[in-house]
C-alpha positions as CSV (number, residue, x, y, z in Angstrom):
1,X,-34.3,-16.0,-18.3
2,X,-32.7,-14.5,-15.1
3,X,-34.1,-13.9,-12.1
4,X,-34.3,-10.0,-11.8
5,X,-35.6,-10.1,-8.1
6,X,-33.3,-12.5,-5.6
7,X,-33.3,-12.2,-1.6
8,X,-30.3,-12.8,0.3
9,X,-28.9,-13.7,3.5
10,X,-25.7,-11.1,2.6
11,X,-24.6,-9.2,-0.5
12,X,-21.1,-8.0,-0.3
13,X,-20.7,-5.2,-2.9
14,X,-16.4,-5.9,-4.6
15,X,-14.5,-8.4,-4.4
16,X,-10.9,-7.1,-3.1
17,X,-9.1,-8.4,-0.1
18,X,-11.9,-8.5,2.2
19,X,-15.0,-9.7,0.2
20,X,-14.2,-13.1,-0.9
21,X,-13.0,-14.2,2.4
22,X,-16.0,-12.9,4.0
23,X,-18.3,-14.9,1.4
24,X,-16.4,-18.1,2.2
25,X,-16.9,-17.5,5.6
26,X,-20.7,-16.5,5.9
27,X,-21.6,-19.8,3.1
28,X,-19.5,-22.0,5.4
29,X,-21.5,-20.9,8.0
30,X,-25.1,-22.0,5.7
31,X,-25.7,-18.1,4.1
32,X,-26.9,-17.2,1.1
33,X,-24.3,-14.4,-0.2
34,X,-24.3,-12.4,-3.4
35,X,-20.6,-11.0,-4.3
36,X,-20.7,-8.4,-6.8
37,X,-17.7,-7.1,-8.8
38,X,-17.8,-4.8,-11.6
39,X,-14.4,-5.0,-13.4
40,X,-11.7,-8.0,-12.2
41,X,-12.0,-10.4,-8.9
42,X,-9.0,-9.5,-6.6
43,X,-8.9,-5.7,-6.5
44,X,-6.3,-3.6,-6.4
45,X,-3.9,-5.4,-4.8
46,X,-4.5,-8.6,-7.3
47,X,-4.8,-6.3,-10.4
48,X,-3.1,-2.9,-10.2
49,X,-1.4,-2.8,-6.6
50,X,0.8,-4.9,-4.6
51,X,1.0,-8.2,-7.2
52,X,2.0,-7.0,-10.3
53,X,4.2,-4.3,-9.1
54,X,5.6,-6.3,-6.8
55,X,6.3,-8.7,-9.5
56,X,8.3,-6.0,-11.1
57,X,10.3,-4.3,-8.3
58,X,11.4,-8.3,-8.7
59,X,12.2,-7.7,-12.4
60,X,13.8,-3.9,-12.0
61,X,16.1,-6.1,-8.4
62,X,17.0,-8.3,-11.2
63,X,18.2,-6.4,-13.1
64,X,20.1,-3.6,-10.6
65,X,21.9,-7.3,-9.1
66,X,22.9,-8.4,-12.3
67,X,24.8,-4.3,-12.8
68,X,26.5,-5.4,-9.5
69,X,27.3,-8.3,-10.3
70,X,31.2,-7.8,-10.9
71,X,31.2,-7.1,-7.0
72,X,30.5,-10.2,-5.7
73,X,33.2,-11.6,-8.0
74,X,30.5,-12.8,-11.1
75,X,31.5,-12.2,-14.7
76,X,28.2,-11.1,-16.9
77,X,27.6,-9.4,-20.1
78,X,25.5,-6.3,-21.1
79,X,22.7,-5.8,-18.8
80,X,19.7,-5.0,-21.5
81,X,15.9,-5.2,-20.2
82,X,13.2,-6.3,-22.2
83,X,10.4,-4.6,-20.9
84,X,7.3,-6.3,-22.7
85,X,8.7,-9.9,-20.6
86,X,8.8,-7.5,-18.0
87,X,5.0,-6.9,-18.0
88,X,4.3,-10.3,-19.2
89,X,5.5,-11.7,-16.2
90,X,3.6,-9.2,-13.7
91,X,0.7,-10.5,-15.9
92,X,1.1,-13.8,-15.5
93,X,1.4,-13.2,-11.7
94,X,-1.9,-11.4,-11.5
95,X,-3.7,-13.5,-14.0
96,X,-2.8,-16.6,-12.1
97,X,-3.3,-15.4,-9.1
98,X,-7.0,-13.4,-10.2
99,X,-7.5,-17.4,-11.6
100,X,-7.3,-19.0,-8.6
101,X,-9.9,-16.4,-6.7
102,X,-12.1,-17.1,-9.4
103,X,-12.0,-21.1,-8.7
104,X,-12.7,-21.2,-5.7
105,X,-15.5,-18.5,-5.5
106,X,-17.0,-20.4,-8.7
107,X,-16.9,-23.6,-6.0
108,X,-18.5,-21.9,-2.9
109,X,-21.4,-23.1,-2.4
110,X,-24.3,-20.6,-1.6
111,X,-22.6,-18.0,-3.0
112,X,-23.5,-16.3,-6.3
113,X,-21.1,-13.9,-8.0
114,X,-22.9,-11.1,-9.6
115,X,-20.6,-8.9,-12.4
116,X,-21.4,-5.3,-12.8
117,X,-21.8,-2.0,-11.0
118,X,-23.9,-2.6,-8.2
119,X,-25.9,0.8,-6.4
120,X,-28.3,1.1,-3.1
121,X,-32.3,1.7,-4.5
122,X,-32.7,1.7,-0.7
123,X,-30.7,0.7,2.8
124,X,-31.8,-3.3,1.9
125,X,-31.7,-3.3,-1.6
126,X,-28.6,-3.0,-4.4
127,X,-29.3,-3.1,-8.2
128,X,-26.6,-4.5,-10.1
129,X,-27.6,-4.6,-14.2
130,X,-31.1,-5.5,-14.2
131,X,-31.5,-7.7,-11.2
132,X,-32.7,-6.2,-8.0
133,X,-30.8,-8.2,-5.1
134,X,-32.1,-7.5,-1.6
135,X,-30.2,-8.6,1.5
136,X,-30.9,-7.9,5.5
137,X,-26.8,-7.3,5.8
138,X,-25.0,-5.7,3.5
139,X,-21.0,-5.2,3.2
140,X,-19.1,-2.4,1.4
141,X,-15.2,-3.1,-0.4
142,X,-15.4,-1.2,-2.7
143,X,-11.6,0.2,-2.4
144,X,-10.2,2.9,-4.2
145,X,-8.5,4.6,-6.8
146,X,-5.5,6.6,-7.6
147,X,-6.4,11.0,-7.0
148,X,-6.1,12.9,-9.5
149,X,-6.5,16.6,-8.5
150,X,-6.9,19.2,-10.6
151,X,-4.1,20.6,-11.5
152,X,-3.6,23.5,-14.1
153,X,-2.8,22.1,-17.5
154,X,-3.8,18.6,-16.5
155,X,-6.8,18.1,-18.6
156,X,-4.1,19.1,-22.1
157,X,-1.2,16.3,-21.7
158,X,-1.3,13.0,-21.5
159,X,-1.0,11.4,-18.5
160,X,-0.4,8.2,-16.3
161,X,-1.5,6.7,-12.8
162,X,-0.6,3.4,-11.4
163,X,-3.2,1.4,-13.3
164,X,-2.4,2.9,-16.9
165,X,1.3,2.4,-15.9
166,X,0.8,-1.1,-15.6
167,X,0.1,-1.4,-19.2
168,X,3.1,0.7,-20.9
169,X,5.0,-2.0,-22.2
170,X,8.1,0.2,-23.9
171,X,10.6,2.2,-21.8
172,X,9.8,5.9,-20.9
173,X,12.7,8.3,-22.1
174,X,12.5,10.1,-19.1
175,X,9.3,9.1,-16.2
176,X,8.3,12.5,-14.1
177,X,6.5,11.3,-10.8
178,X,4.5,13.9,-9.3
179,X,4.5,12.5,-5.4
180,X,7.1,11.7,-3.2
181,X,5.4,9.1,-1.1
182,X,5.0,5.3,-1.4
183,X,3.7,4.8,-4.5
184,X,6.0,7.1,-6.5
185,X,9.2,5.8,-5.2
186,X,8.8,2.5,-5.5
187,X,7.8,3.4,-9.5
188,X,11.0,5.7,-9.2
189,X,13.4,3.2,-8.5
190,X,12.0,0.8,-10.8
191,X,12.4,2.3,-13.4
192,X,15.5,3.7,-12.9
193,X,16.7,0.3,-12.5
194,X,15.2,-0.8,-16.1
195,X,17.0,2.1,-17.3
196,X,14.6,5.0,-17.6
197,X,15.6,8.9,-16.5
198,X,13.3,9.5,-13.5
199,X,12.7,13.1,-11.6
200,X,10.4,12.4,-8.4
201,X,8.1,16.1,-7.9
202,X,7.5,16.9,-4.6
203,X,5.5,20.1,-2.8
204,X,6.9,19.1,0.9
205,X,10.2,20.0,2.0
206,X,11.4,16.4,2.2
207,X,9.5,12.5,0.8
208,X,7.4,10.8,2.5
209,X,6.5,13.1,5.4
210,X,5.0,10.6,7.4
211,X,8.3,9.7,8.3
212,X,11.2,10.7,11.2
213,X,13.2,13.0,9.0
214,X,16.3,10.5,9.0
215,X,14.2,8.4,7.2
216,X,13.1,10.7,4.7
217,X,16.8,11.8,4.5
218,X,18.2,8.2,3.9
219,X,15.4,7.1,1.6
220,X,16.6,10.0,-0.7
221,X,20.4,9.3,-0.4
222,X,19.5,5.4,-1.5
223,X,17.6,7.0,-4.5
224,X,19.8,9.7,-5.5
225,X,22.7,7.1,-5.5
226,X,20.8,5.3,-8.2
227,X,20.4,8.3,-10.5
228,X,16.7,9.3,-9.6
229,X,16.6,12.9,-9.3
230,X,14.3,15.2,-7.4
231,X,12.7,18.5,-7.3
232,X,11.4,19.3,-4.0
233,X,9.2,22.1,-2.4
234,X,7.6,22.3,-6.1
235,X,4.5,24.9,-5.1
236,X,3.5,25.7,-8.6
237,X,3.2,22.6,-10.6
238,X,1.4,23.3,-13.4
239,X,1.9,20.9,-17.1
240,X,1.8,21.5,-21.0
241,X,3.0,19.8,-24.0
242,X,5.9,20.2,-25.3
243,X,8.6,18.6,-27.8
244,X,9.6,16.2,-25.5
245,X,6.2,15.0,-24.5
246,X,5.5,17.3,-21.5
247,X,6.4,19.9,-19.6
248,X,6.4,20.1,-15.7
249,X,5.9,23.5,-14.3
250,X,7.7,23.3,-11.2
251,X,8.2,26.8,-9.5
252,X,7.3,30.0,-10.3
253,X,10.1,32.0,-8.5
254,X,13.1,30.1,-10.3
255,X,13.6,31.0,-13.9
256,X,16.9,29.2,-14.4
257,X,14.8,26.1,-13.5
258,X,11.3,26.4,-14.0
259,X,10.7,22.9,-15.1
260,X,10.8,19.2,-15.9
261,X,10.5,18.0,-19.4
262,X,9.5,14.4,-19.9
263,X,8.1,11.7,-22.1
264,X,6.0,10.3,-19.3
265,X,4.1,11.7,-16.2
266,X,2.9,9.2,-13.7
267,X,0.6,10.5,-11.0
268,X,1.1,9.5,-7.3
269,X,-0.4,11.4,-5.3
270,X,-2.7,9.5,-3.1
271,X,-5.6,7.6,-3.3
272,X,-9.5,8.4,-3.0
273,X,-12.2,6.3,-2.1
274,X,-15.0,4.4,-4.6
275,X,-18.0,5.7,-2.7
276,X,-18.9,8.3,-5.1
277,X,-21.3,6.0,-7.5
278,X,-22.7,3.7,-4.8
279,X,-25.9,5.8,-4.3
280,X,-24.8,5.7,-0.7
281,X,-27.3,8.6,-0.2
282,X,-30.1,6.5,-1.0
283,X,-29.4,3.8,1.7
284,X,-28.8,7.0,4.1
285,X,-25.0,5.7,4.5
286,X,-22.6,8.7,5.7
287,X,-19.3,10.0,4.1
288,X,-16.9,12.0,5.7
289,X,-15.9,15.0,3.7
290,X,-13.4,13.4,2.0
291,X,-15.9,10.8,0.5
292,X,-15.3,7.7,3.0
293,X,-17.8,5.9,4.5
294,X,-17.8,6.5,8.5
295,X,-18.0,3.4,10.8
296,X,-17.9,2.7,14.2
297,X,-15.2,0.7,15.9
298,X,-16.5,-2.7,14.6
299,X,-17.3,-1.2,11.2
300,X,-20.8,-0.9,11.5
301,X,-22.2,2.4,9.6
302,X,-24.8,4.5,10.8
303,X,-27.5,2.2,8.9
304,X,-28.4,-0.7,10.7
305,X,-27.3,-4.1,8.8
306,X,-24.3,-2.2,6.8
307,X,-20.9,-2.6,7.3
308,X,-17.6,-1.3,5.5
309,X,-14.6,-2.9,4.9
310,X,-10.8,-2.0,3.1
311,X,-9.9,1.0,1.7
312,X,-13.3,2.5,1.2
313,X,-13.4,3.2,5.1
314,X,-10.8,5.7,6.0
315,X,-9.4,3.3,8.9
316,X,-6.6,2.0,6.2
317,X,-5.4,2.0,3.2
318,X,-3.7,-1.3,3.1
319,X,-4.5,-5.0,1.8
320,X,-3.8,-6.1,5.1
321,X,-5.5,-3.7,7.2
322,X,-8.7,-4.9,4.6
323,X,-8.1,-8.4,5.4
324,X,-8.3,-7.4,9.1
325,X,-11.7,-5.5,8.5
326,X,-12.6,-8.5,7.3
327,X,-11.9,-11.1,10.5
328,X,-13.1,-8.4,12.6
329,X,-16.6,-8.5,11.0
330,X,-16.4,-12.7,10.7
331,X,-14.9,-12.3,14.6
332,X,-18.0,-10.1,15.8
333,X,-21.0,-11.8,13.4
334,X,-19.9,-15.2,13.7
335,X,-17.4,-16.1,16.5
336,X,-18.9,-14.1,19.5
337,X,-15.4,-12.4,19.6
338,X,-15.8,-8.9,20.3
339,X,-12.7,-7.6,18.0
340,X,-12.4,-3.7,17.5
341,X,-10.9,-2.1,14.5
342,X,-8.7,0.8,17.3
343,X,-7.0,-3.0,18.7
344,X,-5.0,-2.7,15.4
345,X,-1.7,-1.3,15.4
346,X,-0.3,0.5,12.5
347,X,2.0,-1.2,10.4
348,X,2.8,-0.5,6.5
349,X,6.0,-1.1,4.4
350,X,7.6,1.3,1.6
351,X,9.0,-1.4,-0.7
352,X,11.8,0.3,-3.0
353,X,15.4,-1.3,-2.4
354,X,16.5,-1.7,0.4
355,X,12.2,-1.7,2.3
356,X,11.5,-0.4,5.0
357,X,9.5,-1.7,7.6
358,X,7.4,0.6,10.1
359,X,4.9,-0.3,13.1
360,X,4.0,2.3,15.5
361,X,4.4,5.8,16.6
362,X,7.1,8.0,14.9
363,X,9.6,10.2,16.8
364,X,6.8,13.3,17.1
365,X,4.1,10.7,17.6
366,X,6.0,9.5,20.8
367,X,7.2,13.3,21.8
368,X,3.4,13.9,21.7
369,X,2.4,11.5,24.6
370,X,4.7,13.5,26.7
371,X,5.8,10.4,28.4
372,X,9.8,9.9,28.7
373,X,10.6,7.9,25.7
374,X,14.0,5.8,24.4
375,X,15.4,5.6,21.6
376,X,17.7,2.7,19.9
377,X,19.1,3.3,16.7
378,X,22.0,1.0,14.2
379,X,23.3,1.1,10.8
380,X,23.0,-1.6,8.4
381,X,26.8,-1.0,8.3
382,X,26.7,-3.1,11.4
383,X,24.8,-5.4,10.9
384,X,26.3,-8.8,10.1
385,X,24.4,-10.2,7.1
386,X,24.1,-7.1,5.2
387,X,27.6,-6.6,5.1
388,X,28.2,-10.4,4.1
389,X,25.4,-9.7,1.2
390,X,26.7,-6.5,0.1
391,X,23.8,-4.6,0.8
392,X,24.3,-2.2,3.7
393,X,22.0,0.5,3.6
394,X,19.7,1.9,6.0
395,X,19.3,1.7,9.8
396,X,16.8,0.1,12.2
397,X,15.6,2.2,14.9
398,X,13.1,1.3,17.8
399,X,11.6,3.8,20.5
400,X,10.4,2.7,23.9
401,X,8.4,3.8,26.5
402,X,11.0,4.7,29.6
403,X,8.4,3.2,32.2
404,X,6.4,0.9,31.4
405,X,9.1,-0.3,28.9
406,X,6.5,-1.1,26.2
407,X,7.8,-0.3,22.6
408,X,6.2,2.4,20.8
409,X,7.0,2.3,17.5
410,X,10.1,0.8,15.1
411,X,11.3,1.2,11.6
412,X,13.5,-1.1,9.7
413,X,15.3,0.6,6.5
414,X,17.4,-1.9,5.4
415,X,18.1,-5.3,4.0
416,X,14.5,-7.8,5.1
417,X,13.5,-4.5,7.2
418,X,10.1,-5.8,5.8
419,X,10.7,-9.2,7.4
420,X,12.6,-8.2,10.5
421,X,9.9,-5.4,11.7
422,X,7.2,-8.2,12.7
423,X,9.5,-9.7,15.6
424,X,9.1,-6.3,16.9
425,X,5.5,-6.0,15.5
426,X,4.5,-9.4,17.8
427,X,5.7,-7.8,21.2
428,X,3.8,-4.9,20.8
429,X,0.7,-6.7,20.2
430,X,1.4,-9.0,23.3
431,X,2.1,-6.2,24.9
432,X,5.2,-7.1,26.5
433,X,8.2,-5.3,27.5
434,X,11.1,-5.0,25.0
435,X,13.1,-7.2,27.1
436,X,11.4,-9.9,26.2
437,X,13.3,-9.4,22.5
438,X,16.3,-8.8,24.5
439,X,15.9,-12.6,26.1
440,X,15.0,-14.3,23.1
441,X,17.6,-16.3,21.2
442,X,17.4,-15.6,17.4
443,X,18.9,-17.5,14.5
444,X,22.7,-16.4,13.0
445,X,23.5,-14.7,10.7
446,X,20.1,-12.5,10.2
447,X,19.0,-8.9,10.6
448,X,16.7,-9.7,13.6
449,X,19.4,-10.8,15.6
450,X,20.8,-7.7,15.7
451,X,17.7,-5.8,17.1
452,X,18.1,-7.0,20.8
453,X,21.8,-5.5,20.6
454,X,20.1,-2.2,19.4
455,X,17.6,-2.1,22.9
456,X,20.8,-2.8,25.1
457,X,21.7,0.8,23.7
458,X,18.9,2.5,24.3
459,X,19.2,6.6,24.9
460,X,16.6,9.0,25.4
461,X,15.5,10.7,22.9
């Protein structure tokens, strides 16, 4: 017979990024934790995000290298793609990797993993199934999910977001993306590669409009060159069946084309918080209006003993920025080491082919301070190892503060721009001058060698 009422040191409500590691480090330090998780141990990133599509931008690489293959001088056959090894494989990645989280929490002594939807009967106590679990601190990762807004004609087709388009195991005729941001291109080119017919829907005026607009330009030239096509400033999107499966509304003022007809229609467009079947109102915790919990700089709420960590926070949307809420809690509760979530500086990848790598401000981000800024930019073209790999497109670019010589911000579009952007990444968080790249001797041939040549041309911008 279970125990129904159970006290606590700590009950840390999902197990994503930042709850397990928490656990281990509260029951190494003698708590008593209770983890809940109502679906799988890992998240998003482990289940539906960053492993198993990862694991299949690998597959859809594969595949696009073996096309090319006649330029580096290698003789293959037909290129086919079987797309249920394809998805066995990102399985097997997640399973494995969901596996070994559930080892070592099963091993962690003091900790006991609770499965099922857990919700606030008050600011101390969380019910989860039939057991009532009290606990004097309480953490929130609860994550998110994909948005879906709604949109006319939505409710009458079919449709797809990144979690259901983990499990189609045959090849869509022809994929329509709605979203030209992160999510959405990688899923366009990937598909593209394993031979799908892909148009990426877009209501701005260019993708990912986050971005300097060079980026966004080049981004869609890499795409484009791959067959993906695009359908930009789309202000009436609207969907209905149709024989092909369904049919995009696009815009309303274009009658020669008014839409996109598809098999398949993935939604990207965003992500919004799990917060809405917490009972958060019962503990008294506060949302913003968008539905994220609000928290001070060391991610305290406004209830005493309640923290929030990863997406569910608003302060990022990123597995990494959730395994820093994480050490900044551990830092502050456990280590006496005042960290603050504002210390963090931005930093995110968008990981079609070739990635890009971005830390810092953007162009208008760095116009805005109004201090004098440079600017260092260089193609991939020129850059030494790309051109001996075959894979030359993209640019890095850096900007720099004109006085105090500090770097700003940097993107890396290009062959390892993933990689290469945390030399650049370091410095700013030592806060050094970008000279100090400048006087640093880096390893031959790579793409990181090439970014102190870019700061000896800086120009203002």
């Amino acid at each position: 017979m279970p125990i129904l009422n159970q006290t606590f040191d700590a009950i840390i409500i999902g197990a994503g990024q930042a709850g397990p590691s928490l656990a281990g480090r509260l029951t190494a330090a003698g708590q008593t934790v209770a983890l809940i998780e109502r679906e799988h141990l890992g998240g998003t990133c482990v289940n539906t995000g960053c492993m198993p599509t990862k694991a299949m931008v690998a597959s859809a690489y594969a595949a696009h290298m073996a096309r090319r293959a006649a330029d580096y001088g290698v003789t293959v056959g037909d290129v086919g793609v079987d797309m249920k090894r394809v998805q066995q494989r990102s399985k097997t990645v997640t399973l494995n990797s969901r596996g070994n989280l559930e080892s070592w929490l099963a091993d962690m002594e003091g900790c006991t993993l609770f499965r099922g939807h857990a919700r606030f009967e008050g600011a101390h106590s969380v019910r989860v199934g039939q057991a009532l679990l009290t606990a004097p601190k309480i953490f929130l990762n609860v994550g998110g999910r994909a948005n879906v807004p709604d949109m006319p004609g939505l409710a009458g087709v079919p449709y797809l977001t990144n979690v259901e388009m983990m499990e189609v195991s045959t090849l869509p005729k022809h994929l329509i993306i709605v979203g030209g941001s992160y999510i959405g291109l990688e899923f366009a080119q990937m598909y593209r590669r394993f031979g799908a017919e892909v148009t990426v829907i877009e209501m701005g005026d260019r993708l990912i409009g986050r971005e300097d607009p060079d980026i966004s330009q080049a981004v869609l030239e890499i795409l484009q060159a791959e067959g993906v096509k695009f359908r930009l400033r789309a202000e009436c999107i609207s969907f209905s069946p149709c024989d092909e499966g369904v049919c995009t509304n696009v815009v309303c003022d274009n009658p020669e084309e008014p839409q996109v007809k598809g098999s398949h229609v993935l939604l990207a467009i965003g992500r919004r918080p799990n917060t809405d079947d917490l009972g958060l109102d019962k503990a008294g915790v506060q949302v913003d209006p968008r539905g994220y919990i609000v928290v001070d700089d060391q991610l305290r709420t406004n209830v005493d003993g309640v923290w929030a960590m990863g997406d569910c926070n608003g302060k990022g949307a990123f597995t990494h920025t959730a395994y820093n809420d994480f050490e900044i809690i551990a830092a502050n509760l456990l280590d006496n080491d005042p960290r603050k979530a504002s210390d963090r500086i931005t930093c995110y990848g968008l990981f079609i082919d070739p990635p890009l790598g971005r830390v810092g401000m953007n162009e208008a981000e760095a116009r805005a301070t109004g201090r004098p800024v440079l600017v260092g930019k260089r193609a991939m073209t020129r850059v030494g190892r790309a051109v001996e790999k075959g894979e030359t497109q993209g640019f890095m670019k850096v900007l720099v503060d004109a006085e105090s010589k500090q770097i700003l911000g940097a993107a890396i579009l290009g062959l390892t721009g993933d990689e290469a952007i945390h030399g650049i990444i370091d410095v700013m968080y030592a806060r050094a001058p970008y000279t100090t790249i400048q006087r640093a001797v880096h390893l031959h041939p790579t793409v990181s060698e090439l970014i102190p040549t870019m700061l000896d041309e800086l120009k203002s911008l």
